[in-house]
N, C-alpha and C positions, 0 to 999 in steps of 0.2 A: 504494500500500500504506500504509494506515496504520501507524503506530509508537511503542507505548506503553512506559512505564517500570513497571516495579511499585510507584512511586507514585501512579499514574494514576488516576482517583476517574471514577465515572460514565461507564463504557462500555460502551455500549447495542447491543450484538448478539447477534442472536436465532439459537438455535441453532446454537450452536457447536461446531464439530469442529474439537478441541486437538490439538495433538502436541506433546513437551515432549523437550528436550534439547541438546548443547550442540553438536551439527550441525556439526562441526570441520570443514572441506575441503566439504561437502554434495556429497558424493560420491554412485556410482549408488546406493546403498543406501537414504540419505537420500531421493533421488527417489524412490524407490519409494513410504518414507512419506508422502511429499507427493501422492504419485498415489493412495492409496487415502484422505488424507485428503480431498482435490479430491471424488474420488468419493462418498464418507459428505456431505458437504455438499450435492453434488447431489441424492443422494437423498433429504435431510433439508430440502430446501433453506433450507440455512442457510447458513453462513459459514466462511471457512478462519481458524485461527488456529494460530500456532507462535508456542512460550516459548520462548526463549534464554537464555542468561547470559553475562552479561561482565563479568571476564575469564573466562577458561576454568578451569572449578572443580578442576581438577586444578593450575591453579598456585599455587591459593588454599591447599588442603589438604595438598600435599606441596610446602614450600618449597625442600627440598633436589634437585625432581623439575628437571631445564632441558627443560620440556617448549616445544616450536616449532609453533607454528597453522599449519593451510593455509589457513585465510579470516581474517581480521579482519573485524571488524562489518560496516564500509561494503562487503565482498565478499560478507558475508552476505544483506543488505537486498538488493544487488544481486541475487541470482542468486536470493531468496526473489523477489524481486520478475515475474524472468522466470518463475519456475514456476509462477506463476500462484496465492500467497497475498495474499488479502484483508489480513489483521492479524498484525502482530509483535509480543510484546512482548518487553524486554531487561529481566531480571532482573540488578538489581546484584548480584554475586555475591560476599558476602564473608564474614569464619570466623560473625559472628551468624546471617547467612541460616542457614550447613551447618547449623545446629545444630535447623532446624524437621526435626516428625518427616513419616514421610511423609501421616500425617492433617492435619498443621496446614497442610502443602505444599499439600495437593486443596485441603482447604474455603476458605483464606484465597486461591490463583489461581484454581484449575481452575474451582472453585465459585463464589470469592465476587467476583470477578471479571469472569466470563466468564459464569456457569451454563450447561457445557458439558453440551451431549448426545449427546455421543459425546468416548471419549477413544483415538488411534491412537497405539501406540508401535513401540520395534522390536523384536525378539527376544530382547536381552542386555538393556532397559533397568532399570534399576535408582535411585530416586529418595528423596530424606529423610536423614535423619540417618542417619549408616554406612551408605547404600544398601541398608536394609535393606525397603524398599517394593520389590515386584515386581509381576507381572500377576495372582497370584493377591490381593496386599495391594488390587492399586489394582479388583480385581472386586469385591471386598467394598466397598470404598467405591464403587465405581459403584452397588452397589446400593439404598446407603442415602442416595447423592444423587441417582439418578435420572438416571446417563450411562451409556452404555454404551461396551466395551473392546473395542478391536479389535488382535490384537499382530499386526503383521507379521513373517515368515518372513526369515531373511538373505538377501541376494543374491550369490552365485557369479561366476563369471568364472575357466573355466580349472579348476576344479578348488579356488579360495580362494574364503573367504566375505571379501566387500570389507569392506575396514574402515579407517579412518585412521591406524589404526599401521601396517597394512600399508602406505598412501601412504606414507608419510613414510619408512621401509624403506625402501622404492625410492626414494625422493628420494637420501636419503642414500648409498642404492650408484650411486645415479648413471643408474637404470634409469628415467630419464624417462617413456619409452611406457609402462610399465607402470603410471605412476603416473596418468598423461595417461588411461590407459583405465581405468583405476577411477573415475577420478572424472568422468573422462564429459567432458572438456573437458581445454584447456595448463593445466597449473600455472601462474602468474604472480607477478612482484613490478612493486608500483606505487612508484615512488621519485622523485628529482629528478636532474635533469641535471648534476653537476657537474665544471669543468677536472678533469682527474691533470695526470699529469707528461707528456700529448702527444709519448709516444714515437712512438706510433702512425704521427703526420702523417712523421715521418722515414724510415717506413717503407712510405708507402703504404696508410697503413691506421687512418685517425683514427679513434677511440675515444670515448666518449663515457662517464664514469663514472657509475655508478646508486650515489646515495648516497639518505638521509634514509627508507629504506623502514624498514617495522615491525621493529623491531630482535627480537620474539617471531617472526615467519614462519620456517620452514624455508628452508632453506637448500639448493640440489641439492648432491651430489657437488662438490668441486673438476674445473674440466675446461673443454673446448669445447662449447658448445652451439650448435646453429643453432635460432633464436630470431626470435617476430613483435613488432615496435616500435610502439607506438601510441601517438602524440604530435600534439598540435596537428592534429586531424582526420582524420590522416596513418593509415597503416600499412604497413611496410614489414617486408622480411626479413633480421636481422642474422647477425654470429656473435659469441657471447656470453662472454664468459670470466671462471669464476672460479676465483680463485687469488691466489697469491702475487708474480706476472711472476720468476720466477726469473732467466731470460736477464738481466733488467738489475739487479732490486732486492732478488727473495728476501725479500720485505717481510714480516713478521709477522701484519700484520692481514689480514682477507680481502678483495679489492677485485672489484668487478665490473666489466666495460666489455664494451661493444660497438659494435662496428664495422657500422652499417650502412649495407647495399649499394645503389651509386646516390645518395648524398645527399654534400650539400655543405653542407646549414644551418648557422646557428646557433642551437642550440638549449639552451644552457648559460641554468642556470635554470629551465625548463620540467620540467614536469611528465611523467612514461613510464611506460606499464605496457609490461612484457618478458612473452608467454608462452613457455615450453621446450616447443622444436617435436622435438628429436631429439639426442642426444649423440653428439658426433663420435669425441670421443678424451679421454685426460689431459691433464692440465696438463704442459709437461717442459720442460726448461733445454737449449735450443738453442747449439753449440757459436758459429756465430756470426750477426749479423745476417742475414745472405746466406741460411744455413739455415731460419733462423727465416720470411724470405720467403716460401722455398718452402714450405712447408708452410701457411703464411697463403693463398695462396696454391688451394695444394693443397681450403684448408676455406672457401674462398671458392664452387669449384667445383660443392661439395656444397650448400652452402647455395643455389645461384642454382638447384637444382634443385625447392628448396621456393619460389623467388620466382614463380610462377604465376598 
């Protein structure tokens, strides 16, 4: 996949079919647009292109917003990459950009850019200065630059139309699956391996803490998770915790660890992505070690039923 910036000068592709937005999580919704963009390309045969922005213009514009991503960039590239887009480009996204209207928006990317013939978006999209550019703004300028608009219909599931705030909803109540099947794949965090305080080993149950990931990602629910480990070529099945360890520390800040099943490495330092495979239970302050055991114990059980 190629990967342009919106400084990028002299890029030479022919008949191009855009889709423009800030593709948060690229959940099933998102695929969809990628699937009728794939398609418009076929038939044109021309080329796929998707505009991005980063950082995510909602953190740009409402400062006071603690807004939390489900993809960062390089999960972007990535997953743009398996569905099969030709070209990216990353719009720096900052208060002088918001301020283009949505005419200056087409002719200086869409147009001046790419000279796109065909433009795909999705149902709510909204682009330009106060989001005041819709499908009927960007038909009139299709007309008078000579691309054509195609808006895609939301996508369902159950009864909701999927969208990323709903992700993150269910992140936050802790409703993993739910969020897991919106977006068509585990939620994940990529982080680095590092010591805690190795209670774990005293307990039969060494731990390994996920620190240094995107400190903007959401975050699930406090709680147990059973969770896939992908490390050093590896992949394995953990059980995940985040929280506070009340049993011993009641710590303030939020820590993550996971204990996973079957390993003895060391792997401290190393690099891990964790996907959330299923939520067991809450986080709770165990009267004493012994107890705490058993129920480790108890969500070891459950987990080795996802190790297949």
């Amino acid at each position: 996949m190629n990967v342009f910036t919106d400084s990028s000068e002299n890029i030479n592709i022919k008949n191009a079919v855009v889709t423009v937005g800030s593709f948060d999580g690229l959940h099933l919704g998102h695929l969809k647009i990628l699937d009728e963009v794939k398609n418009a390309a076929a038939e044109k045969k021309g080329s796929t292109v998707v505009v991005t922005f980063e950082p995510h213009p909602r953190s740009v514009l409402s400062k006071d917003f603690d807004l939390r991503i489900l993809t960062d960039l390089e999960e972007k590239k990535e997953i743009l990459e398996k569905a099969g887009i030709e070209n990216l480009m990353v719009i720096n996204f900052t208060n002088e950009f918001s301020h283009l209207t949505s005419d200056e928006f087409i002719r200086k990317f869409i147009v001046g850019k790419f000279a796109a013939s065909r433009m795909v978006i999705g149902h709510d999209h909204k682009f330009g200065r106060d989001r005041l550019g819709d499908v009927v703004k960007l038909s009139e300028l299709g007309r008078s630059n000579n691309f054509d608009v195609t808006e895609v219909p939301p996508l369902s599931m159950g009864g909701q139309i999927i969208s990323s705030t709903k992700i993150r909803n269910a992140l936050y109540a802790g409703d993993i699956e739910r969020a897991n099947l919106f977006l068509g794949r585990n939620y994940s965090l990529s982080g680095k391996i590092v010591v805690g305080a190795q209670r774990g080993r005293t307990l039969g149950f060494p731990t390994a803490n996920l620190s240094s990931f995107d400190a903007a990602k959401a975050i699930p629910k406090n709680g147990v998770y059973i969770a896939k480990c992908f490390f050093e070529n590896e992949s394995r099945i953990g059980i995940m915790n985040i929280g506070h360890r009340p049993t011993f520390e009641n710590k303030t800040e939020i820590v993550l660890e996971v204990h996973i099943l079957n390993f003895s490495g060391d792997i401290y330092g190393k690099p891990m992505k964790v996907e959330f495979i299923k939520r067991l239970r809450d986080e709770r302050k165990f009267d004493s070690k012994e107890s705490l055991i058993i129920q480790l114990e108890a969500d070891k059980r459950e987990a080795q039923k996802e190790d297949n």
